[in-house]
N, C-alpha and C positions, 0 to 999 in steps of 0.2 A: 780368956787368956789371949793377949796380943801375940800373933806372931813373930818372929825377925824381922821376914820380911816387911810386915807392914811397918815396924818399929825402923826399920832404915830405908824404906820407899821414896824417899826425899833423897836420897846420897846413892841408891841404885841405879848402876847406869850412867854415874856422874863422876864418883869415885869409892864404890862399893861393891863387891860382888857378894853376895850371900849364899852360901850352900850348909842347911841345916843348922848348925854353930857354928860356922869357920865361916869366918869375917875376911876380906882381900878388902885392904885400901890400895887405891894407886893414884899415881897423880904425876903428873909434867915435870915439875921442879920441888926441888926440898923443902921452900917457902910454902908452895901449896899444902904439898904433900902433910905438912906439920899443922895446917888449917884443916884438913880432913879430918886430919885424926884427932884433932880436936874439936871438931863436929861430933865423930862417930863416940869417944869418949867421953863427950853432953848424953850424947840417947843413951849410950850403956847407963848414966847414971840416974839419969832421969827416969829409964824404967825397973833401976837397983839391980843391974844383971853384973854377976861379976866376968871378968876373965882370969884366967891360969898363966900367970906369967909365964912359964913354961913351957906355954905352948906360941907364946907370942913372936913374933920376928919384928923389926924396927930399923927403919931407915937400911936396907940390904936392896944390894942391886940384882942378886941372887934367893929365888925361894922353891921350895915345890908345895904346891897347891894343888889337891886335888886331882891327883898321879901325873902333874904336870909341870917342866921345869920354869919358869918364868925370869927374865932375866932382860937386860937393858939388850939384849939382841935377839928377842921374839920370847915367843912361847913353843916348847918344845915337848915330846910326850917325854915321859922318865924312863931314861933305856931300860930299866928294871922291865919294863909293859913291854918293851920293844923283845927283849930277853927269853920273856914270857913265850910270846907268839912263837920265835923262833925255836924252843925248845918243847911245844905245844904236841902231844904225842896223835900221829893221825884218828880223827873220831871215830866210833864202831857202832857209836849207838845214838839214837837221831836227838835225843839230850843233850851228848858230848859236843854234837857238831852244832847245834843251835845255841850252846854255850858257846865255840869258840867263834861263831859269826856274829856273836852279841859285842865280845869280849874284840874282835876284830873292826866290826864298825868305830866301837870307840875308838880307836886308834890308828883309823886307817887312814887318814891327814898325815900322817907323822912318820910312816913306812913309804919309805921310796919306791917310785915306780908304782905304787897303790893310788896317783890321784891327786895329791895335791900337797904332799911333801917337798 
């Protein structure tokens, strides 16, 4: 069984992100961008994988990916994660707190005053 990754190894890094099944194309301009996806829509067929229209996005200058906002003025976490933390009940039991330091690294780029928001 091919995995994703190596099935888009050629377009990773270039203008492909892969996590599990959820495909990210990106690209510079709309000309490009319409080459990638016609790159990435050769491999999908080539190796007969289908996609879920439904779940697909197309030419948006706005997405979330991967609990993150992505948009023509950076990458952002999804206030929902941000929400989270803030509303995070203080841990009692050393599970709870090594959940919320897990759940906190993820996102700690994106929290002001944390480093590098």
């Amino acid at each position: 069984l091919t995995t994703i990754n190596h099935i888009f190894s050629s377009l990773i890094d270039k203008c492909v992100i892969v996590q599990l099944d959820d495909i990210l194309v990106y690209s510079e301009t709309r000309e490009q961008h319409l080459n990638d996806l016609e790159a990435v829509f050769t491999l999908l067929q080539e190796h007969r994988l289908l996609t879920k229209g439904s779940k697909c996005e197309f030419l948006t200058d706005r997405l979330e990916f991967l609990g993150h906002v992505i948009s023509t003025k950076g990458v952002k976490v999804n206030p929902r994660k941000i929400e989270t933390v803030q509303a995070w009940l203080p841990p009692m039991k050393l599970l709870e707190l090594q959940s919320f330091i897990g759940f906190v690294n993820y996102v700690w780029r994106f929290i002001p005053k944390m480093g590098g928001g």
